[in-house]
C-alpha positions as CSV (number, residue, x, y, z in Angstrom):
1,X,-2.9,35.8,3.0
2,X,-2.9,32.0,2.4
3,X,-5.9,30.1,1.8
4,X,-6.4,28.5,4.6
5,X,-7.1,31.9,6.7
6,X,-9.2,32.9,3.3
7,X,-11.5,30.1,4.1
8,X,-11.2,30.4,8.1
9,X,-12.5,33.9,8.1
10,X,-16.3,34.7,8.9
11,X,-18.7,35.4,5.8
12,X,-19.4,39.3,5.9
13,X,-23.0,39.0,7.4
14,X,-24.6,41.4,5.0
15,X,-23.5,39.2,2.5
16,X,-24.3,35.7,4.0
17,X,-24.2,33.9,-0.1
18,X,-20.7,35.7,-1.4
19,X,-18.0,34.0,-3.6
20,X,-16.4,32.9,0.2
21,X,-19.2,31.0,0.9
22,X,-19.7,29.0,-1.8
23,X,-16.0,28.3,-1.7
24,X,-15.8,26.8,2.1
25,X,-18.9,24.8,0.8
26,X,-17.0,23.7,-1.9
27,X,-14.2,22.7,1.1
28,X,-16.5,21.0,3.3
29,X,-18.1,19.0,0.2
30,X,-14.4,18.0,-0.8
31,X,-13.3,17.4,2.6
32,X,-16.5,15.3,3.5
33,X,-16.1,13.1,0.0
34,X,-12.4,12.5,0.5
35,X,-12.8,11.4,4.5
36,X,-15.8,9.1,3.7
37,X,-15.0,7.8,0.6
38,X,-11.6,7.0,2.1
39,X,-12.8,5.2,5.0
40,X,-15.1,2.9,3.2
41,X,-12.6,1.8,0.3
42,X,-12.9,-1.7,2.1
43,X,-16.3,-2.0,1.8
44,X,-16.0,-0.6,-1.8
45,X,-13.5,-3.3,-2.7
46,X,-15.8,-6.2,-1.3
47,X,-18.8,-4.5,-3.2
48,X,-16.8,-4.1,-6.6
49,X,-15.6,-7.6,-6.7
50,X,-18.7,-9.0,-5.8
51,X,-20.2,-7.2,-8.3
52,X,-17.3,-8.2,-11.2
53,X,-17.5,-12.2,-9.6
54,X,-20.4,-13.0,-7.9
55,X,-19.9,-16.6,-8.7
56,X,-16.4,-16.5,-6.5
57,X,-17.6,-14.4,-3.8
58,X,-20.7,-15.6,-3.2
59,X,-21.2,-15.5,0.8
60,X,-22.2,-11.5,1.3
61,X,-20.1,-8.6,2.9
62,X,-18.5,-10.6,5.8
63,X,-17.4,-13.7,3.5
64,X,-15.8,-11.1,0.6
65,X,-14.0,-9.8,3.1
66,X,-12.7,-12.8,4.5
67,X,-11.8,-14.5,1.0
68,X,-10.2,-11.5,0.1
69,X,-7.5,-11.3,3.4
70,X,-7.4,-15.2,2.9
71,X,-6.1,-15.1,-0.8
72,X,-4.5,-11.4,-0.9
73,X,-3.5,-10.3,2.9
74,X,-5.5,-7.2,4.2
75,X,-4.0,-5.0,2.7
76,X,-5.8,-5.5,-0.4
77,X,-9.0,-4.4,1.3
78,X,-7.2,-1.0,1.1
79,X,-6.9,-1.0,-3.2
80,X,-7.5,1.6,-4.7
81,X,-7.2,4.1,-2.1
82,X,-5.6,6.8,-3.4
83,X,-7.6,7.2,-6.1
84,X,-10.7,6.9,-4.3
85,X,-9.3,10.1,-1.5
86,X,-8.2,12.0,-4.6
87,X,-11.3,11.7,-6.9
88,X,-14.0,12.2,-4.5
89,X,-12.3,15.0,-3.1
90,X,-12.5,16.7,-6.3
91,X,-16.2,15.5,-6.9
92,X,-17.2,16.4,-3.4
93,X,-15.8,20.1,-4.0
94,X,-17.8,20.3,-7.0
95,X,-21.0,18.3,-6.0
96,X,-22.1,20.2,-2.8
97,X,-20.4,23.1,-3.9
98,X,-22.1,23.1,-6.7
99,X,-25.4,22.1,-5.2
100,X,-25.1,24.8,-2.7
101,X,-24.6,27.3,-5.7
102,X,-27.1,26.3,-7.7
103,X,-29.8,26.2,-5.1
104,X,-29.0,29.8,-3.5
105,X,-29.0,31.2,-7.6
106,X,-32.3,29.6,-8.0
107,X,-33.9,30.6,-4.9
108,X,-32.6,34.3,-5.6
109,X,-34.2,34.5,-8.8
110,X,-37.5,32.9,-8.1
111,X,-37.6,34.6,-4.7
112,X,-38.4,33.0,-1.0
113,X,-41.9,32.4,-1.7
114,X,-42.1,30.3,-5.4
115,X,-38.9,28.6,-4.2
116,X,-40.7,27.5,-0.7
117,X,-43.2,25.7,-3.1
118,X,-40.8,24.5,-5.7
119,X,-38.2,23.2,-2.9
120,X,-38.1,19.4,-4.3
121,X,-37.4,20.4,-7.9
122,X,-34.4,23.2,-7.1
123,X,-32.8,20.2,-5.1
124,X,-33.3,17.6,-8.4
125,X,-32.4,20.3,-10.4
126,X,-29.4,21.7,-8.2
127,X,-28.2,18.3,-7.5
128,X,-28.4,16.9,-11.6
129,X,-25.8,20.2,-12.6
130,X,-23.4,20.2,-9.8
131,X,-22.9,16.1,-10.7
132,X,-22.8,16.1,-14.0
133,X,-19.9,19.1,-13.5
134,X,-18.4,17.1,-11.2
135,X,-18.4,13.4,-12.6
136,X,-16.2,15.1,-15.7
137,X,-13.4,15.3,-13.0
138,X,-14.2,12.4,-11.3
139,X,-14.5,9.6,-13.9
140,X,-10.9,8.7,-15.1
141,X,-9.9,8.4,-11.1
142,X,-12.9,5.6,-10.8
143,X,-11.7,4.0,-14.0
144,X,-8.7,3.7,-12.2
145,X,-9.8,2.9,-9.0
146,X,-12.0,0.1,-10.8
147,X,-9.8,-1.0,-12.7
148,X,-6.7,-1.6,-9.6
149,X,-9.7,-3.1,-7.9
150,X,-10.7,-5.8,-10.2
151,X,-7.1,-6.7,-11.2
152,X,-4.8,-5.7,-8.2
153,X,-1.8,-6.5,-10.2
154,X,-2.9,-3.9,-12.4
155,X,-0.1,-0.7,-10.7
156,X,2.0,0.8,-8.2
157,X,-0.4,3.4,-7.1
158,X,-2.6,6.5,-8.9
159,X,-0.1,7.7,-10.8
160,X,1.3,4.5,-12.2
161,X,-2.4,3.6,-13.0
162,X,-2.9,6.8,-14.7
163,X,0.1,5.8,-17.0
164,X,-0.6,2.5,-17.7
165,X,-4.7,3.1,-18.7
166,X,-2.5,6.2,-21.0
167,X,-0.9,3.8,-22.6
168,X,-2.9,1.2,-23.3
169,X,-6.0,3.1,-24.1
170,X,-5.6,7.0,-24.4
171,X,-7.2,9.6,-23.0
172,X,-10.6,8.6,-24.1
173,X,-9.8,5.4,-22.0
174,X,-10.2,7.3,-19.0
175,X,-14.1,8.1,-19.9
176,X,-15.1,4.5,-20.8
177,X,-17.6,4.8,-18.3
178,X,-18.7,8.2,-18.1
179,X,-22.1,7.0,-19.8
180,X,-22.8,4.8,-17.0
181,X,-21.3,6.7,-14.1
182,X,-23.5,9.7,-14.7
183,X,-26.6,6.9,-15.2
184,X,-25.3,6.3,-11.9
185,X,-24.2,9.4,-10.3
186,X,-27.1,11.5,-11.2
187,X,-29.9,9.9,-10.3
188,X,-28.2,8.7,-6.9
189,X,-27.3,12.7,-5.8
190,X,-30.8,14.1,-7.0
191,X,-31.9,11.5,-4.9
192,X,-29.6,11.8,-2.0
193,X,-30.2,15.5,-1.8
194,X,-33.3,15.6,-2.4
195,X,-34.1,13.4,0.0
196,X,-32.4,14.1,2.5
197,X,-33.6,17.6,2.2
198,X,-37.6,16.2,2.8
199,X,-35.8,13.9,5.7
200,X,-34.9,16.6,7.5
201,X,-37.4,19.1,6.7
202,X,-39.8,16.4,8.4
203,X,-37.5,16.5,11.3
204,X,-37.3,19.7,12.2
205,X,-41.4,19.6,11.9
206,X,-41.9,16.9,14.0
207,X,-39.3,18.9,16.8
208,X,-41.2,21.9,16.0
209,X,-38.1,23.8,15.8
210,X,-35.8,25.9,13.1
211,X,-32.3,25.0,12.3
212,X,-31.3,28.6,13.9
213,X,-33.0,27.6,16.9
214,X,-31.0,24.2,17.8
215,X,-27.7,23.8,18.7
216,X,-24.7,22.3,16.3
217,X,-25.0,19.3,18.1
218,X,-28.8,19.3,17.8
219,X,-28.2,19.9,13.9
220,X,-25.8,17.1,13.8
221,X,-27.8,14.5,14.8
222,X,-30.7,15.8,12.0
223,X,-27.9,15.4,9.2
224,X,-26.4,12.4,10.5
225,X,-30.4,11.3,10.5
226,X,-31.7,12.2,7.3
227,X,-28.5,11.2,5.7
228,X,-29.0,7.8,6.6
229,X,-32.5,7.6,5.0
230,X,-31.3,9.6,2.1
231,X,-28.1,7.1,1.3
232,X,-30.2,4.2,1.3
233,X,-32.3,5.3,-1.1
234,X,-30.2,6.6,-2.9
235,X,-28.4,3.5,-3.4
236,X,-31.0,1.8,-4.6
237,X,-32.1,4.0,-7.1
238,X,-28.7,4.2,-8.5
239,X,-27.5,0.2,-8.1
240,X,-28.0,-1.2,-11.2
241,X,-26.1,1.8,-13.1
242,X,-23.3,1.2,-10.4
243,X,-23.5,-2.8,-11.6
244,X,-23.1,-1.6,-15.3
245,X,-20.1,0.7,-13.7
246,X,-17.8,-2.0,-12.1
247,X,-18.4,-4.3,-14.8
248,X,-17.6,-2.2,-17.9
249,X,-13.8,-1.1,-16.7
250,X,-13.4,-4.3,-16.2
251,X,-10.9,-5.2,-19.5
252,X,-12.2,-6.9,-22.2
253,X,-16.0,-6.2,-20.3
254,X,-18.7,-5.9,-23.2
255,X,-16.6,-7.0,-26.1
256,X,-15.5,-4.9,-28.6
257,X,-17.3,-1.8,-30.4
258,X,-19.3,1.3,-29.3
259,X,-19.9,1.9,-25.2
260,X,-23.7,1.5,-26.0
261,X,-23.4,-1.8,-27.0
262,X,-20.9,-2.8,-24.7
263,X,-23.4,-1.6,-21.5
264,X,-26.1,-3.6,-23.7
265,X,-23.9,-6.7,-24.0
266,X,-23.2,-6.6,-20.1
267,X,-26.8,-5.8,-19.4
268,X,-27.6,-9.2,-21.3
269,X,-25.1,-11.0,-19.9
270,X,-26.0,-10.1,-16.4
271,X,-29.5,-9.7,-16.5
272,X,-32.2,-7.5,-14.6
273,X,-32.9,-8.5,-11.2
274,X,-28.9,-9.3,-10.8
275,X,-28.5,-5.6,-12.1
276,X,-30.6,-4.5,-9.4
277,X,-29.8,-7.1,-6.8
278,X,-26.5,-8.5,-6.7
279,X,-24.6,-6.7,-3.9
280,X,-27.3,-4.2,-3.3
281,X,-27.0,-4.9,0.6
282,X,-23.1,-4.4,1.5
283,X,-23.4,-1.3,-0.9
284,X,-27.1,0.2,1.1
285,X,-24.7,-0.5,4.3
286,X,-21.8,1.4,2.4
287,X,-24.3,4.2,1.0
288,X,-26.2,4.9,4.1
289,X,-23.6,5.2,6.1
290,X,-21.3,7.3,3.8
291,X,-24.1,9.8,3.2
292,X,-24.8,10.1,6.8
293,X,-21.5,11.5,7.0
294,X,-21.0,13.1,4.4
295,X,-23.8,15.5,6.0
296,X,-22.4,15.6,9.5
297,X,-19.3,16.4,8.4
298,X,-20.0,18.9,5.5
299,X,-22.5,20.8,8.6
300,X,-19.3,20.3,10.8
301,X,-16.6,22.2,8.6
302,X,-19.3,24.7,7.3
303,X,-19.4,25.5,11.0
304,X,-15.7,25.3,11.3
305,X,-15.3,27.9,8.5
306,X,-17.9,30.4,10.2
307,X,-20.6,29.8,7.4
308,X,-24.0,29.6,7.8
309,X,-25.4,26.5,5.8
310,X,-28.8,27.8,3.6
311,X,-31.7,26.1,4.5
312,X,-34.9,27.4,2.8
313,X,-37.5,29.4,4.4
314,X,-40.8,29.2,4.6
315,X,-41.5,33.5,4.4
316,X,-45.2,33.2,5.4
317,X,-44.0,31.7,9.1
């Protein structure tokens, strides 16, 4: 049996939460991650640059991208790609896979009821594990990806940017930023599905309605909805951390010395309000609509693999 008609066949009803489950949610979150991810790299390249030069591109989203085709050609809107597709396929698979685990143990163990009441802190606390698991596997692909973007010169592709960060920095090169990506990473998917959780939640209350009761289509639109609202916020929360991100596998970023005082250093440098500011709108754009589809498609290819997404239950209705 290969693993594509592992994952195609139905969940055993009696056992709705099984190993199967949590592995096409583990799919769908790769799947979703890769595709979105993917598609916004150009918007990521404007963002990134504007955060490592904001002197030089200066004129928001629109003007980045046209200084960047005018100096480079447009294919330099695509940099980084590969290792974008690859690492937040990985991420994806562990993130919502993850989540999806977490949240079904903990609801489980505390039982319907408690876990009705306690829904906002089993999605912070579902969403904080499943990240932090998953940023271990994603952060040498964005030091890669960050580091192609800020100097396109830099390789030939994932592979020869893998080699190249080898060899001049080791392995521990490759987790540079892990201090800031999970300052960044955390808070921004505790927030996005947490969020989006309450987004929808409200929703569905204001239709009157349960998930079970509405079509896919119905149930698309909700995700597509409260994943809007969710990435927005979520990227604000998590902006300046992103900042500290782009800047600091930038080479030579910080000075020399301990990761702490590099982020310090750059922190100075930069300052507060830019932390928080400086290309906060083309990456709200980005983040919004990347989290909107990340939902839509996760809820699409859950449904493609015959799984039934949880959604908690209120038991007293």
């Amino acid at each position: 049996m290969t693993t594509g008609s592992v994952l195609l066949a139905p969940s055993p009803v009696e056992t709705n939460y099984d190993l199967m489950y949590y592995l096409k949610g583990a799919a769908a979150g790769g799947i979703c991650c890769s595709i979105t991810h993917g598609a916004l790299t150009p918007v990521d390249v404007v963002k990134t640059r504007v955060q490592l030069d904001s002197a030089k591109y200066n004129k928001g989203l629109v003007g980045g991208f046209r200084t960047i085709v005018a100096e480079e050609g447009a294919g330099a809107l695509l940099t980084g790609l590969g290792a974008t597709a690859a690492g937040y396929f990985i991420q994806g698979w562990f993130k919502f896979g993850g989540v999806e685990y977490f949240k079904i143990q903990a609801v489980q163990s505390m039982g319907e009821e408690k876990a009705w009441e306690n829904k906002v802190p089993i999605y912070l606390g579902s969403a904080a594990a499943a990240e932090t698991i998953a940023d271990m596997f994603l952060c040498p692909l964005e030091a890669v990806r960050i580091r192609s973007v800020s100097d396109p010169t830099f390789c030939d592709g994932l592979a020869d940017g893998f080699s190249k960060m080898y060899a001049a920095e080791g392995f521990m090169g490759f987790y540079a930023g892990l201090a800031p990506i999970l300052a960044k990473q955390v808070p921004y998917t505790m927030t996005k599905f947490a969020v989006q959780g309450k987004a929808a939640e409200g929703i569905y209350g204001i239709m009157g309605k349960d998930p079970k009761e509405l079509s896919n289509g119905m149930n698309l639109s909700v995700s597509l909805g409260s994943g809007t609202v969710a990435g927005v916020a979520a990227a604000i929360i998590s902006h300046p951390a992103d900042t500290l991100l782009s800047k600091v596998n930038k080479k030579g970023a910080g000075g020399e010395g301990p990761m702490v005082k590099r982020l310090a250093v750059i922190a100075k440098e930069v300052g507060f309000v830019n932390l928080c500011t400086v290309g906060l709108v083309p990456r709200c754009i980005m983040i919004g609509t990347l989290t909107a589809g990340q939902f839509g498609i996760f809820d699409t290819v859950m449904n493609a693999l015959g799984a039934s997404k949880f959604h908690f239950h209120n038991p007293n209705e």
